[in-house]
N, C-alpha and C positions, 0 to 999 in steps of 0.2 A: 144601412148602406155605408160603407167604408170612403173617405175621402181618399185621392189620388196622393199620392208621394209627394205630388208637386206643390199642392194645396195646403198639406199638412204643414212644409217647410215655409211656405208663405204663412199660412195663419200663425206658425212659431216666428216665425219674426217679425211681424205686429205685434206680437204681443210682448217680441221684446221691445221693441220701438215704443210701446204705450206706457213698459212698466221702467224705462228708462227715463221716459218725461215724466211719471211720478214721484220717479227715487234716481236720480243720476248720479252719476257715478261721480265719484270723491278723489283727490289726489290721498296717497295715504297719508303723504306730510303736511301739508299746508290745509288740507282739507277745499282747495280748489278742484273745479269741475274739471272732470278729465273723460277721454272717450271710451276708454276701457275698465273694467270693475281690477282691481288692487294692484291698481296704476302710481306711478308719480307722474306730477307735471314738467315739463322741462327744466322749469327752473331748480326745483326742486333736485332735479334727476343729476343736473349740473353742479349740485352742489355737496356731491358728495364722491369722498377720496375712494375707490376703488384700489384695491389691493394686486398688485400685480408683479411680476417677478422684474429685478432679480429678486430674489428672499431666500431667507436661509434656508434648505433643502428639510432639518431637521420639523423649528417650531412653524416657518412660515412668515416670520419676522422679516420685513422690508427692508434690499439693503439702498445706501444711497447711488453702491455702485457695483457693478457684475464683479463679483469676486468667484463665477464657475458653477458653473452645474449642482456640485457635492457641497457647498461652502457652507456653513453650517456657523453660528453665531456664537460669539464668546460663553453666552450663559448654556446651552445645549453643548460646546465642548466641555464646560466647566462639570458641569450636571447634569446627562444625558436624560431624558425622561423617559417614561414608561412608554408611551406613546410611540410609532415609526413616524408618523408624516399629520403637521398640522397645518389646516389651511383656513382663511378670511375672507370673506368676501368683503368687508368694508374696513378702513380706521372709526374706530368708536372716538369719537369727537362731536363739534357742539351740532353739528350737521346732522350724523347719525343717531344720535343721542335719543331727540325725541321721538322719531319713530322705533327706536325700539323698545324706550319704555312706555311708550302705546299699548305696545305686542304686549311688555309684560304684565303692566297692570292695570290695564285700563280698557281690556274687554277687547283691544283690537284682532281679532282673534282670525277676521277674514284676510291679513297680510299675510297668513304661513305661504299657501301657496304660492304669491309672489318672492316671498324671499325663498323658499325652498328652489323656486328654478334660480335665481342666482346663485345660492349655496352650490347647485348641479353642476352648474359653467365654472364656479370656479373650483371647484371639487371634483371635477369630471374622472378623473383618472382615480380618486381613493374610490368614486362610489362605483368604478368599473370594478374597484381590486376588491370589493370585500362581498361578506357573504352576507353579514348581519348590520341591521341597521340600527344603533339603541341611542338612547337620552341620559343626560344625568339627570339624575332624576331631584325632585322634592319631598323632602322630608312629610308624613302625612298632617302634620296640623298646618305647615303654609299651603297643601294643598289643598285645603279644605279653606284656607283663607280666602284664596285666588281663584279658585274651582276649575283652572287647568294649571298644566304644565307649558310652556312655549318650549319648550326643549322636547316634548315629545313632539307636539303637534308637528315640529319642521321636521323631525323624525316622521312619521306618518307620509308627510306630505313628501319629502323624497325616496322614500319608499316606492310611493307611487310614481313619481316620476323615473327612479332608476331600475324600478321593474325586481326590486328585491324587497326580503320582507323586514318589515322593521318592526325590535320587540321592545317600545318603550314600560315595559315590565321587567325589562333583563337586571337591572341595579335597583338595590333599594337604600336608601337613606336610613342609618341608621342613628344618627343623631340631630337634630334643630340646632345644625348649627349658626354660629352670630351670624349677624351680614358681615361681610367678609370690605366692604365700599372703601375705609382707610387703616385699611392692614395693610402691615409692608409683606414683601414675599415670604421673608419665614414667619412668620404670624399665620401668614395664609395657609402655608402648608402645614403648622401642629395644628390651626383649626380645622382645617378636613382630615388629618390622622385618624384614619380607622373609621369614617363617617360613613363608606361605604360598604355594600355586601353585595354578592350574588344572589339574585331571587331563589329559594333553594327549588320551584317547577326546572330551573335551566344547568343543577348542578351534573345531570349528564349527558347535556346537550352543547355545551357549548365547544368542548376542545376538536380544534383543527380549524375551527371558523374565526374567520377575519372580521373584525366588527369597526363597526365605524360608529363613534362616540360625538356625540349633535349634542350643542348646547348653542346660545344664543351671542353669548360674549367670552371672550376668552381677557384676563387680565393679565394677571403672571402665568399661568398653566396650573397652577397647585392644585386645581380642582380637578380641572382631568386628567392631571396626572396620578393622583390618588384615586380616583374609576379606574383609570386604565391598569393599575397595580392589581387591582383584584380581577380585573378580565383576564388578563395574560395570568395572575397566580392559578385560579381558576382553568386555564388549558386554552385561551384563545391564541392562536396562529399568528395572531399580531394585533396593535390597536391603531389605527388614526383617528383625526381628532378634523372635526369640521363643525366650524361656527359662524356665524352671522356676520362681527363684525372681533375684532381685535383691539385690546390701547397697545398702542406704539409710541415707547417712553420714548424722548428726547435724549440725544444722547448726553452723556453728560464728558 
């Protein structure tokens, strides 16, 4: 005998209610009690820089003042990158810091979908424009280190939220490269030179499609600007670039 629709929805929510008072739910930063699963607490929530315009049109770089629509930042006039359009959802400072190296190396792995919908909001518009959804990816001996990617998973995760498919397979790492933490910019970029390849399953799938390139933190851009070189050599239609959070240098 089948229980009623109505019954069904009440016994699911006891039994959320029961396995909430076993295991309640965690702020993702402070690890305070919060009422929802891959939440922040207020304080928490307050204490972090949100990314928001004006910015330069190009990288997505924060200006201090509306310089127009199109205004595009000294280092992107200087050095256009491969990339059309890069956007942040947070400043990577001492705020955001530790929740994202949670994500990256410490198993916090239930945060993607949280940050994947703010990546969404604040990325609304690339993830309307594109068709493909991909990660830069890791080299295979750190992935074996780490036994995920967080550059895919937020890939995954807005996938599903933008209703497109995302092929965290589309790039593969062709070098271990060093950590990249106190390189200056051109350091950054000879050490990703030629780091990247196209998976050869997507060498004749990818031209005309628009890809949107997901990684977790963006520094100087050298990294996806070197992905995005081989998507567009490769035949894609164009690249943006959406990430977690950004550093935003001081000016000098």
């Amino acid at each position: 005998m089948s229980l009623p629709v109505s019954s069904l929805a009440t016994a699911r929510r006891l039994g959320r209610g029961l396995l909430d008072l076993v295991l309640p739910h965690r702020c993702l930063g402070c690890g305070g009690l919060v009422a929802d699963p891959g939440t922040l607490c207020a304080a928490c929530w307050q204490g972090l820089a949100f990314i928001g315009a004006p910015l330069c049109a190009c990288c997505g770089l924060p200006f201090a003042h509306d310089e127009g629509g199109d205004a595009r930042c000294a280092a992107c006039l200087a050095a256009p990158p491969a990339f059309d359009r890069a956007r942040a959802v947070l400043r990577y400072d001492a705020a955001s810091k530790g929740l994202i190296l949670a994500f990256k190396h410490a198993d916090r792995t239930d945060a993607a979908p949280a940050f994947a919908r703010w990546m969404a909001r604040a990325g609304q518009e690339l993830l309307a424009d594109c068709d493909l959804i991909a990660a830069v990816p890791l080299h295979w001996r750190r992935l074996f280190r780490r036994r995920y990617n967080q550059a895919a998973l937020l890939a995954l995760a807005l996938g599903r939220l933008g209703d497109r498919p995302a092929a965290p397979d589309l790039l593969r790492r062709r070098r271990d490269t060093p950590p990249q933490g106190h390189l200056s910019r051109a350091a950054r970029q000879r050490n990703v030179a030629g780091a990247f390849a196209l998976a050869p399953a997507w060498r004749d799938r990818l031209a005309g499609r628009r890809v949107l390139l997901v990684d977790d933190v963006m520094t100087t851009g050298a990294t996806l600007d070197a992905a995005a070189q081989v998507l567009t050599r490769a035949g894609a239609a164009g690249v943006d670039v959406l990430t977690l959070a950004r550093v935003v240098m001081a000016p000098t």
